[in-house]
N, C-alpha and C positions, 0 to 999 in steps of 0.2 A: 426395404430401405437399409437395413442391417446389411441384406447380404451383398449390395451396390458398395457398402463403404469397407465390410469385408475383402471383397474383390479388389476395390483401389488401393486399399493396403497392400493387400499381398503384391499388387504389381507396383507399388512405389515402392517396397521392400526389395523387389527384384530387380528392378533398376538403379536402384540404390546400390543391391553389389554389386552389380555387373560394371558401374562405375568406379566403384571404389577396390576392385578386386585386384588394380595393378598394386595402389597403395598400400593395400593391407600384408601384399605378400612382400611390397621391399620395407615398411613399417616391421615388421616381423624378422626380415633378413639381418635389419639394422639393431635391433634391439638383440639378437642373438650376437650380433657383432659388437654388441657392448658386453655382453655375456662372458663373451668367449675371453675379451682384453682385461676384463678385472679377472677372470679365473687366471690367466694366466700370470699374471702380477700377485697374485695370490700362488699358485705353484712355486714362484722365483722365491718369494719372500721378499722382494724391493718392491720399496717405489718409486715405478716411472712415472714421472709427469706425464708425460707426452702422449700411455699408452691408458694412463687415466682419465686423461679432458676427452681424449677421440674415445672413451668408452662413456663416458657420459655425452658428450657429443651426439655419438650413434644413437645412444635410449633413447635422449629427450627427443632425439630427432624421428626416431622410429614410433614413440609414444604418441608425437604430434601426427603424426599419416595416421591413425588409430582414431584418434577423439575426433581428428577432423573427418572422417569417414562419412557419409551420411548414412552409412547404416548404423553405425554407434546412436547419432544423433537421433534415428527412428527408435531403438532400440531405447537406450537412455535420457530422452527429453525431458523427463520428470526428475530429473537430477541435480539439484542442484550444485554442488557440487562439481559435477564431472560438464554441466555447463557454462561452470565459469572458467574452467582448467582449457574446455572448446575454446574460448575466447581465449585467453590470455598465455599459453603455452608458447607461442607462437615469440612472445616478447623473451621469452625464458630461455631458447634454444639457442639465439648467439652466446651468449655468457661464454659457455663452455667451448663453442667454433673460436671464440676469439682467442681463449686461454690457449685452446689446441695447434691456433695459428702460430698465435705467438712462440710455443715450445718448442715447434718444429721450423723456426727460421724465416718465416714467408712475411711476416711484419716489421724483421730487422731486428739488430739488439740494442741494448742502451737505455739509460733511464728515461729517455722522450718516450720511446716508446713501450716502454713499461706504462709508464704515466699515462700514455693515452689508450692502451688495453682496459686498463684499468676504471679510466674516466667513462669509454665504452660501455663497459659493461655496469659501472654503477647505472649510468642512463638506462638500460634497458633492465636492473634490478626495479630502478625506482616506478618505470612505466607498468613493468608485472606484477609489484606489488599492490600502487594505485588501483591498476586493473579490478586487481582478485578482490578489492575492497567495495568498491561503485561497480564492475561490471566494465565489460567492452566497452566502451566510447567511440566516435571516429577519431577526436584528436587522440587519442592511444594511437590508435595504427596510422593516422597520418604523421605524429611523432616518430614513431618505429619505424616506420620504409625512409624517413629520410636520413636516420643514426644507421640505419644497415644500409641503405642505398650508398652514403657515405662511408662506413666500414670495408664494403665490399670495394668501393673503389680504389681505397687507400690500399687493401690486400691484392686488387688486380693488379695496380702499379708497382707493388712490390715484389711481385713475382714477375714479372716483365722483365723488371730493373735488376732480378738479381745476376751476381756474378756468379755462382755457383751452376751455370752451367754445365760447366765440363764433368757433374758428378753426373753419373750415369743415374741413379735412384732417386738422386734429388730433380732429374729431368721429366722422369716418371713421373715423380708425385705432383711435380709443375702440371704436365697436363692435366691431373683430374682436377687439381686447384684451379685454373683455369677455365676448364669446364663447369664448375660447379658454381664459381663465380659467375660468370656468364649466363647461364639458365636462371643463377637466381637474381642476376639485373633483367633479365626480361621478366621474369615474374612481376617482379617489383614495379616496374617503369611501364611497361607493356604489355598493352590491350591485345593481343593476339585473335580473335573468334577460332581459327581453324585447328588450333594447337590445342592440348588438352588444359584442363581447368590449372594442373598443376603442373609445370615441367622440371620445376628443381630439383623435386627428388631423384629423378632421372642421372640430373649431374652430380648429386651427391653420392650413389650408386658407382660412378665413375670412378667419385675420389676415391672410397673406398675399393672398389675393387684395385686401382694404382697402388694403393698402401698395402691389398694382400698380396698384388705383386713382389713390389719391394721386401716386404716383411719374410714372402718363403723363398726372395733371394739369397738376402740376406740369412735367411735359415740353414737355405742346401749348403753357401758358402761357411757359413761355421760351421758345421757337420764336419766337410771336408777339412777344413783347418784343425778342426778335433781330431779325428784321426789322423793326418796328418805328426802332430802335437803325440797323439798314442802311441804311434808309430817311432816316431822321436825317442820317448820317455821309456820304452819298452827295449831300444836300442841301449840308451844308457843304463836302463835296469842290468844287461846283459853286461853290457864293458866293467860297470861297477862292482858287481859280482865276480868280473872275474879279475878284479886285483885284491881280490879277497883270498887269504890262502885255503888251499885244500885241506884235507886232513893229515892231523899230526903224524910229523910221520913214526914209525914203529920205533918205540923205545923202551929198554929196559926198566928205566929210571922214573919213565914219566907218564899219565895219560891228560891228553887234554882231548876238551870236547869243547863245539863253540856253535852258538844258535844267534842268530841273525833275522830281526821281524823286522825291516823296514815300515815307518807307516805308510808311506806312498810310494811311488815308483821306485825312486831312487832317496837316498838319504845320507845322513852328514853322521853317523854313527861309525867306527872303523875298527879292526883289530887287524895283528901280525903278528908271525909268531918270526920274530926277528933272527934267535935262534934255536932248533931244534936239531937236537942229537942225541944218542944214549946217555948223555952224562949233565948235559945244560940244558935248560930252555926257559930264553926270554921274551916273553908276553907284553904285547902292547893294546893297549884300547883306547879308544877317544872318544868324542863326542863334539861334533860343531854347534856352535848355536844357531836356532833354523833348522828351517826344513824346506823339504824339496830340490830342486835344480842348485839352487845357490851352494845350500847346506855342502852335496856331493861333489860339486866341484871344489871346495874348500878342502873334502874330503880327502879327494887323489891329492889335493898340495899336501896335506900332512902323511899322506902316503910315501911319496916322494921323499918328502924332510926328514922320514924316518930312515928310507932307504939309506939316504945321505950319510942317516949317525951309525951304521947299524954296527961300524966297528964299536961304537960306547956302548955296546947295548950292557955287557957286564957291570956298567954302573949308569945304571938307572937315571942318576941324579945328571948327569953329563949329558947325556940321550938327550933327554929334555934340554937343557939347555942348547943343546946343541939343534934343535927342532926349534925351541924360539926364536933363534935366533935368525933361523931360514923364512919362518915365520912372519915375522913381524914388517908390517908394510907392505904384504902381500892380500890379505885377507878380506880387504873392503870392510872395515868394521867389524866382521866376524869373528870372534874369539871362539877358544877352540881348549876344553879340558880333556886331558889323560893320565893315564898310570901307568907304569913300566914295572915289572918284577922279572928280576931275574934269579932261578934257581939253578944250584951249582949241587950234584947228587955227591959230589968228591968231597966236598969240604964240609957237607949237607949243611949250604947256609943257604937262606936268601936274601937279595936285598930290593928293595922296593923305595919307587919316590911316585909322586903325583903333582899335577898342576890343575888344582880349582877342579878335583874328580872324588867321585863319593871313593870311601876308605875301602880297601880290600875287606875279604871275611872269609876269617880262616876258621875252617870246622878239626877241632883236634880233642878226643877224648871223650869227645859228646859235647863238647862246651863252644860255642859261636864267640869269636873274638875280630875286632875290629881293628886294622892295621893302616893306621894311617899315617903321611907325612906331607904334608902340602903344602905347595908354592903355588904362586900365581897362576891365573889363567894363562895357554900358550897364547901367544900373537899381541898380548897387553901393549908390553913395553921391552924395551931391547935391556931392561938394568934386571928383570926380573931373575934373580937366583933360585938355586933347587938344593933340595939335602936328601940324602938318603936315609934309610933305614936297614940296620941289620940285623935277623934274626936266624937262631939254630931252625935247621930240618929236624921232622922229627917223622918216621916210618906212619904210615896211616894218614898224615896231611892230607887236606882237602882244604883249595884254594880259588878263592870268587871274585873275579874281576866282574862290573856291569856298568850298566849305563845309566843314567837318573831316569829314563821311561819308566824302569822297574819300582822304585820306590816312591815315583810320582802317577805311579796310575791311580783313577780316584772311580771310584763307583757311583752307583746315583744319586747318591746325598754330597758328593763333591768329597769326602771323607780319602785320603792320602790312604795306599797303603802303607805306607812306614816304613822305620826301617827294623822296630821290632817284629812286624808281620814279615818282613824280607829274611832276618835272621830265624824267625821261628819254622820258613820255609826250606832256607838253607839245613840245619836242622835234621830235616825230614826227610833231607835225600842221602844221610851217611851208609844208609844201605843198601843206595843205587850205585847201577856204574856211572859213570861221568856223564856220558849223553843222556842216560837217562833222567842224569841230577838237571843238567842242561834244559829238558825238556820241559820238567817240572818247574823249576823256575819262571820260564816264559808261560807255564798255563796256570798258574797261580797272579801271575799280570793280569791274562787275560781274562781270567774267570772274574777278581776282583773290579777292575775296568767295566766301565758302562760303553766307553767306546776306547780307539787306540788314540792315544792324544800325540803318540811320542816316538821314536826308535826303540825297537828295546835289542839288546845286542847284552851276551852272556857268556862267559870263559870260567870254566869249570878245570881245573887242574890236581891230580891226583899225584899224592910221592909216593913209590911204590915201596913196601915194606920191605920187599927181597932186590936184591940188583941182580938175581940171576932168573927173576920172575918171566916167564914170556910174558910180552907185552900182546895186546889186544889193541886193531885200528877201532877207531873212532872217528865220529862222522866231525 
């Protein structure tokens, strides 16, 4: 007798999966497909809606082909628990089709139909929870086919009636919503014999494989628009670069060195060396506020506006002025700080002005000294005036134009370099050459920095003790 009911086991076991084997492998497909849309929402750092309901959508819906299996049911009938989940799951899986419907358009917008998502899905909360309390019932599921019999038809209609035809992805997705709707009003409403026990999964299968359509069209075409976009930004990297000037050129009088870290592609950080000859040269550097695209284009305009003044560049103060004044009502909001210094080897003076730009920092004797004189931001306002400053050359000078990336980089505890760590760097290069002092600068940034938050852009400037010294290029 044992081994008669041995035998029927094992062959109601194996009938059991051979039935259940379509459902377990698309219960499995679909639960990985929820897998796969919270990982990926997890990789972005956002949250989608849309790629959140269709990932709990897919489990509950993949969870359900599982418990309703009859091999579970042989396997775990002594369960309470996972017998009441058999029953009442089943009430639990619109919730999340309706929220997913809703996010994706096929319900319509507006507060009616908010409100009636909503009222939806309380119903079929309060029939699951019922359920999971007393157990199956028939009026549970005669309640529940007629809230989704009704659900589904309000979503058939709504996807018929939409206007968004013309969108090619939203045509897509139409058909598998359509399909899946469909299989699952026959499910519901219709006695079939010759059809299998279940056929909605089948249409749900649909939807989703329309959605991975859409989804790695959507994917290839951003790709291509990214590089694309690379391609672009890589283009203006190159144009930007090259309104930057070369190296200083050879002079008895002078060395300058200048290092340039864009953070991104392209950047709103600038310098010029307005004029350079054995006996003069005046230095300009800037800084836009922003970054990116915007920042550089803002850029070339105070490139420009510079070009415009360059006969003022011997006074400093005028320069600038004369730069806001080109300035101002061109910039879309964008404000825009620099410095101008101009050294003269003849009279050995310099003079120097600034608009809303950290102070120079002149290294002379061992000792770091901060030279400042500041007017407004450029592009504020058209009333905005400038003043200079004049000070003696003195043989051995060493002179530091920069950008705020330098003194605003901050390390992992959020901590500012400073501007006493800037000067105690400055400092430390009186016994390099210029590039070298140059290079030191920008790796003192970066070593302190946790990441690059900023432009960093650097102009190092030497007076030479001899005027009959041969001069040394510099990068």
């Amino acid at each position: 007798m044992v081994l008669i009911d041995t035998q029927l086991t094992a062959g109601q076991v194996l009938h059991a999966f051979d039935r259940d084997v379509p459902y377990l492998f698309l219960g499995a497909a679909f639960i990985t497909v929820g897998f796969v849309s919270i990982g990926y929402c997890a990789l972005r750092r956002r949250f989608d809606a849309l790629l959140i309901w269709m990932a709990i959508f897919a489990g509950l819906y993949g969870i359900r082909l599982w418990l309703q299996a009859h091999i579970i049911g042989i396997d775990l009938a002594s369960s309470f628990v996972i017998g009441r989940l058999r029953g009442t799951i089943s009430y639990l899986v619109p919730v999340p089709a309706f929220m997913f419907f809703r996010e994706a358009g096929f319900l319509g917008h507006g507060r009616k139909i908010t409100a009636l998502a909503y009222t939806i899905n309380a119903i079929f909360l309060c029939i699951f929870a019922a359920a999971m309390l007393v157990g199956p019932l028939p009026v549970f599921d005669r309640a529940n086919g007629v809230v989704v019999t009704i659900a589904l038809c309000i979503l058939l209609f709504r996807s018929i009636g939409s206007k968004a035809t013309h969108d090619h992805d939203f045509a897509v997705v139409r058909i598998g919503v359509l399909c899946f709707v469909l299989l699952a009003l026959v499910d519901n409403l219709v006695d079939v014999k010759w059809l299998p026990s279940h056929i909605e999964p089948y249409g749900f299968a649909v939807l989703l494989g329309c959605l991975g359509y859409v989804a790695a069209r959507r994917t290839l075409k951003r790709d291509i628009e990214l590089g694309d976009i690379q391609q672009e930004l890589e283009l203006a990297r190159r144009i930007q670069l090259s309104i930057l000037p070369g190296a200083f050129p050879a002079s008895v009088s002078f060395r300058v060195a200048a290092r340039y870290v864009p953070m991104t592609s392209v950047a709103g950080d600038l310098y010029d060396f307005l004029v350079a000859d054995g006996s003069q040269a005046a230095l300009l550097i800037s800084d836009v506020s922003g970054h990116g695209v915007p920042a550089a284009l803002i850029a070339s305009m105070v490139k420009m506006a510079a070009i415009s003044q360059r006969a003022l560049a011997t006074h400093p103060a005028q320069l600038l002025a004369g730069m806001n004044a080109a300035l101002c009502g061109n910039t879309q909001g964008q404000y825009v700080t620099a410095a101008c210094v101009h050294l003269d080897a003849d009279s050995r003076s310099l003079r120097y002005a600034a608009a809303g730009h950290p102070a120079m920092l002149m290294l002379r004797n061992g000792a770091v000294t901060e030279i400042s004189e500041n007017g407004l931001l450029l592009a504020a306002t058209e009333l905005a005036t400038y003043s200079e400053i004049t000070l003696p050359l003195q043989p051995g000078d060493r002179f530091m134009l920069y950008t705020d990336g330098l003194v605003e980089a901050r390390n992992a505890q959020g901590i500012l370099l400073g501007e006493d760590a800037l000067s105690a760097a400055f400092l430390a290069t009186a016994a390099l050459a210029p590039d070298q002092a140059a290079d030191h600068m920008i790796t003192t940034a970066e070593h302190w920095a946790k990441s690059q938050d900023d432009d960093l852009t650097v102009l190092i400037c030497d007076y030479l003790a001899d005027r009959g010294h041969a001069p040394h290029d510099e990068a």
